[in-house]
C-alpha positions in Angstrom: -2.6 -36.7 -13.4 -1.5 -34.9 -16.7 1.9 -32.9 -16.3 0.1 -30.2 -18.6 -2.8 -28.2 -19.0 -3.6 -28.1 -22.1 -5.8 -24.5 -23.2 -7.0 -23.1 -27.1 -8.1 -20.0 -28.1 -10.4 -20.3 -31.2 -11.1 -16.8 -31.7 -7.3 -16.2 -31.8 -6.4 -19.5 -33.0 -4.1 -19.8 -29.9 -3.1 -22.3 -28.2 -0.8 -23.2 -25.1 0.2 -26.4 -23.2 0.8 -25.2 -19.8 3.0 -26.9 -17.1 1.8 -28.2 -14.1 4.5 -27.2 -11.4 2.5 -28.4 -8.1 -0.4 -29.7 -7.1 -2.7 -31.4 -4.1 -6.5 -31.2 -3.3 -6.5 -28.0 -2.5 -4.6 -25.7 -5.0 -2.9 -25.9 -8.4 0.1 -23.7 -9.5 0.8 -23.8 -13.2 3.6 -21.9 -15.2 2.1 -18.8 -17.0 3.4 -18.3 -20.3 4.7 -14.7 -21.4 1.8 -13.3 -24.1 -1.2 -14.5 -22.4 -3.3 -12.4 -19.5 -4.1 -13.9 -16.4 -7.3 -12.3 -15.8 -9.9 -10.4 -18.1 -8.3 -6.8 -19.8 -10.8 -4.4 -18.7 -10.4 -2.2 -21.5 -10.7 -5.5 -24.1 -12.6 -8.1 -22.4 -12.4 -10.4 -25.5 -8.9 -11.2 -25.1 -7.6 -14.5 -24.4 -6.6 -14.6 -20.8 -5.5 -17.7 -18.5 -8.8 -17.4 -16.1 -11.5 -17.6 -18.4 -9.6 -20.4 -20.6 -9.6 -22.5 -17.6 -13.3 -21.8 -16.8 -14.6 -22.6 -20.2 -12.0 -25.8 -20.6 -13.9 -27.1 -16.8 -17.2 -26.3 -18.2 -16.6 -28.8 -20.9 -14.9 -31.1 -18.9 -11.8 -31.5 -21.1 -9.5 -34.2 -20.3 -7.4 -32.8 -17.3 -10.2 -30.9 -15.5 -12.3 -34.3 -15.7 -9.6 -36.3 -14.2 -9.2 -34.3 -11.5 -13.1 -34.2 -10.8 -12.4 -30.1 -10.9 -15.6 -27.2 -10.7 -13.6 -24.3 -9.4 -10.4 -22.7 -9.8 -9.6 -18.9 -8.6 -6.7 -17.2 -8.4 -5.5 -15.0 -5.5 -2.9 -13.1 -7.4 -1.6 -12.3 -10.9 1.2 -12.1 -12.8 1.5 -9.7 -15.8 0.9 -10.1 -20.0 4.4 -10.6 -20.8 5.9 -11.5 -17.2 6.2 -15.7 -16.7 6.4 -17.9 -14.2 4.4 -19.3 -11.4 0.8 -18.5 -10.7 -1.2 -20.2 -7.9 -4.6 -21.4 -7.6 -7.4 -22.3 -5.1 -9.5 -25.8 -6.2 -12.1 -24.0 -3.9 -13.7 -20.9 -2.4 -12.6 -21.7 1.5 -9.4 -22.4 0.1 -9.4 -19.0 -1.9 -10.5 -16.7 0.8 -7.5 -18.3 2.8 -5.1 -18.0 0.1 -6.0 -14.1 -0.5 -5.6 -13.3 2.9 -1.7 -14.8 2.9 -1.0 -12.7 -0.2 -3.0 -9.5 1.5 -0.8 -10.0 4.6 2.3 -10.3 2.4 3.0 -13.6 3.3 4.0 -15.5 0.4 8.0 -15.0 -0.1 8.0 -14.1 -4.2 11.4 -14.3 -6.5 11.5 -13.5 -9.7 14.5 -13.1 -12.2 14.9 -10.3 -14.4 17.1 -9.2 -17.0 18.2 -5.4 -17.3 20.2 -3.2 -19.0 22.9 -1.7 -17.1 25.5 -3.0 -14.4 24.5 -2.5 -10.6 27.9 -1.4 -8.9 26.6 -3.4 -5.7 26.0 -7.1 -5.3 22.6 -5.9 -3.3 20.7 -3.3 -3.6 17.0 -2.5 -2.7 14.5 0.4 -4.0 12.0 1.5 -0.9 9.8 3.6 -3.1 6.2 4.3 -3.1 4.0 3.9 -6.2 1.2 5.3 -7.9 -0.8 4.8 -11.0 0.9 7.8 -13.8 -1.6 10.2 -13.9 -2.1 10.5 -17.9 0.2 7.5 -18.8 -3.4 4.7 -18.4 -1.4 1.4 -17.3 1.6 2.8 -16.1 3.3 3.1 -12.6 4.9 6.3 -11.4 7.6 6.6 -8.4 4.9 9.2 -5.9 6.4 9.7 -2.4 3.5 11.6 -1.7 0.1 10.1 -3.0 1.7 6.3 -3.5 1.3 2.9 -1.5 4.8 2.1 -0.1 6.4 -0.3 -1.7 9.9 -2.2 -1.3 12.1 -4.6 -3.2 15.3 -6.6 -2.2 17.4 -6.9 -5.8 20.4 -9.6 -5.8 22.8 -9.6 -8.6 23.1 -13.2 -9.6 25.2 -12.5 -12.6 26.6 -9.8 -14.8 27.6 -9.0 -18.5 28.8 -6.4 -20.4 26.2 -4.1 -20.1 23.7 -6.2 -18.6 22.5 -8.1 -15.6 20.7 -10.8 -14.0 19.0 -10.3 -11.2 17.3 -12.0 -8.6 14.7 -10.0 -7.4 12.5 -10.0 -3.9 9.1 -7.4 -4.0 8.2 -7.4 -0.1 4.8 -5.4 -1.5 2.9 -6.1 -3.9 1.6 -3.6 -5.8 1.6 -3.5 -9.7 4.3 -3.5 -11.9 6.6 -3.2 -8.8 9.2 -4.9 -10.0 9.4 -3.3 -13.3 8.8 0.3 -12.3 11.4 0.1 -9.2 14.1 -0.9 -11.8 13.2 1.5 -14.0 13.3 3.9 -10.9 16.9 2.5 -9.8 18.7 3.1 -13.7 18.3 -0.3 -14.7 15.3 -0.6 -17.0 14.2 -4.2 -17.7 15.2 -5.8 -21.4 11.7 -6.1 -23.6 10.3 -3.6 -21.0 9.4 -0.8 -23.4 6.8 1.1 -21.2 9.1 1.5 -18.2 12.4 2.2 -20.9 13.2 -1.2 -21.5 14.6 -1.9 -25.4 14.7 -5.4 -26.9 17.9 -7.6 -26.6 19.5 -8.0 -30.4 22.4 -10.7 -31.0 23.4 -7.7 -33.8 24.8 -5.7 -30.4 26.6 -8.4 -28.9 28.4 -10.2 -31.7 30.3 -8.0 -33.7 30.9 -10.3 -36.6 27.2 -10.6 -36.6 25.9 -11.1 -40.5 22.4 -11.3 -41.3 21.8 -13.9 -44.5 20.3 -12.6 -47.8 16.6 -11.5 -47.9 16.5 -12.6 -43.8 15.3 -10.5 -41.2 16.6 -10.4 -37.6 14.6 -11.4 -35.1 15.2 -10.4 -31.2 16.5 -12.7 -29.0 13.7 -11.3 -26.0 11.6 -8.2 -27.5 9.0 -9.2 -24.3 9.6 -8.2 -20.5 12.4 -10.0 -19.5 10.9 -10.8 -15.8 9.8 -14.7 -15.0 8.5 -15.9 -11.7 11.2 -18.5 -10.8 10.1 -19.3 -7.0 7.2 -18.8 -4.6 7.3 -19.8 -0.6 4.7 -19.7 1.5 2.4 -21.7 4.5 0.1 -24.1 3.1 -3.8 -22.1 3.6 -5.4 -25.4 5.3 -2.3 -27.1 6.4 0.3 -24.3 7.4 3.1 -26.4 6.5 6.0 -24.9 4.1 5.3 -24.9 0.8 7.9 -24.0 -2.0 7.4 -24.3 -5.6 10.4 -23.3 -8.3 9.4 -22.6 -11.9 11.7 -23.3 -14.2 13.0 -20.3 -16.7 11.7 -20.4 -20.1 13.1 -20.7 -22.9 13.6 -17.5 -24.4 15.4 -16.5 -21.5 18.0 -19.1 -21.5 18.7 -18.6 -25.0 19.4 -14.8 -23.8 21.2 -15.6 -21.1 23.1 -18.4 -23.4 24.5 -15.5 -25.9 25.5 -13.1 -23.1 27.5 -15.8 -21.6 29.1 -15.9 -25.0 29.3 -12.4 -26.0 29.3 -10.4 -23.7 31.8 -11.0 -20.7 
């Protein structure tokens, strides 16, 4: 079987090879890349988005939906535009109904890391606060301890810089933008994350003999949402056995990471 699924965008003139990270006769769970939707934008449904470039690819039975004799693929859950990682999928509809009501129940044990601005005093910390969509602010999540779904998230700090830190982060709900709007929320907005305060990450701030050539212009080391799904647990929907699949950061966050290390300890 291919290691990669290989998508194109013609419209856009887009194109993405996307990991395979597991796999068996049942689901398939691939590693989004930042920049590209997971399902149809309701307010632009002619944006390229991962659902419908798999659909049309099995349609025309490209080369790694024909060896793998696939018709279907559904996805119980979503990740957002600029967030990365690991996104599972059901190879059927039995298997899909299955797999949406483990994610429903809040089964599935998520981790994500995320990159933030500021320096949590404590090696743990969680935000327990609901969440609501903002009531003018269309796409945005608001902290509403009256009128929003509870929500919780377990944060571990897994490493800290100068003004920054990584974080290992656990949502135990799953509502939108959790992650991002909780940080926000706790004083530690997420690097790239402009809509919930988030500012891009420049090498210009961390190296002070910094110089730019002649005529160049600098380009930030993460301008996107610094947030990648790194691991995802949970019990197999026909089997029940344990299932654990680890994504592997990409690589604009490892180049981050890389110059923090280096600058800014």
């Amino acid at each position: 079987m291919s290691a990669f699924i290989k998508l194109s965008s013609p419209a856009t003139k887009e194109f993405w090879e996307i990991p395979v990270l597991f796999e068996d006769e049942h689901l398939l769970a691939l590693d989004k890349p930042s920049g590209l939707l997971t399902s149809p934008d309701r307010y632009d449904p002619n944006r390229p988005n991962l659902m419908r470039l798999l659909h049309d690819a099995i349609a025309a039975q490209k080369p790694w939906a024909a060896e793998r004799k696939l018709t279907y693929l559904s996805n119980a859950h979503r990740l957002d535009f600029e967030t990365s990682g690991i996104i599972l999928l059901a190879k059927n509809k039995p298997v899909l109904v299955a797999l949406a009501s483990l994610f429903g129940a809040e089964k599935p044990a998520k981790k994500y890391v995320a990159l933030v601005r500021g320096e949590p005093l404590a090696a743990n910390f969680e935000v327990d606060a609901k969440l609501a969509p903002h009531p003018v602010r269309v796409g945005e999540m608001r902290v509403d301890s009256k009128g929003g779904k509870k929500s919780k998230t377990v944060f571990e700090v897994a490493e800290k810089f100068h003004g920054y830190a990584l974080l290992n982060c656990h949502p135990l709900t799953g509502r939108t933008h959790q992650i991002r709007a909780h940080l926000r929320h706790a004083g530690f907005p997420i690097v790239g994350d402009e809509l919930y305060g988030g500012k891009p990450l420049w090498l210009s701030r961390l190296k002070k003999d910094y110089r730019l050539k002649p005529g160049r212009e600098e380009r930030a080391l993460l301008a996107r949402v610094a947030l990648h799904a790194t691991e995802l647990t949970l019990p197999h929907p026909v089997t029940g056995e344990k299932v654990v699949i680890k994504c592997d950061w990409p690589k604009d966050l490892k180049v981050a990471v890389k110059y923090l290390r280096q600058y800014a300890v």
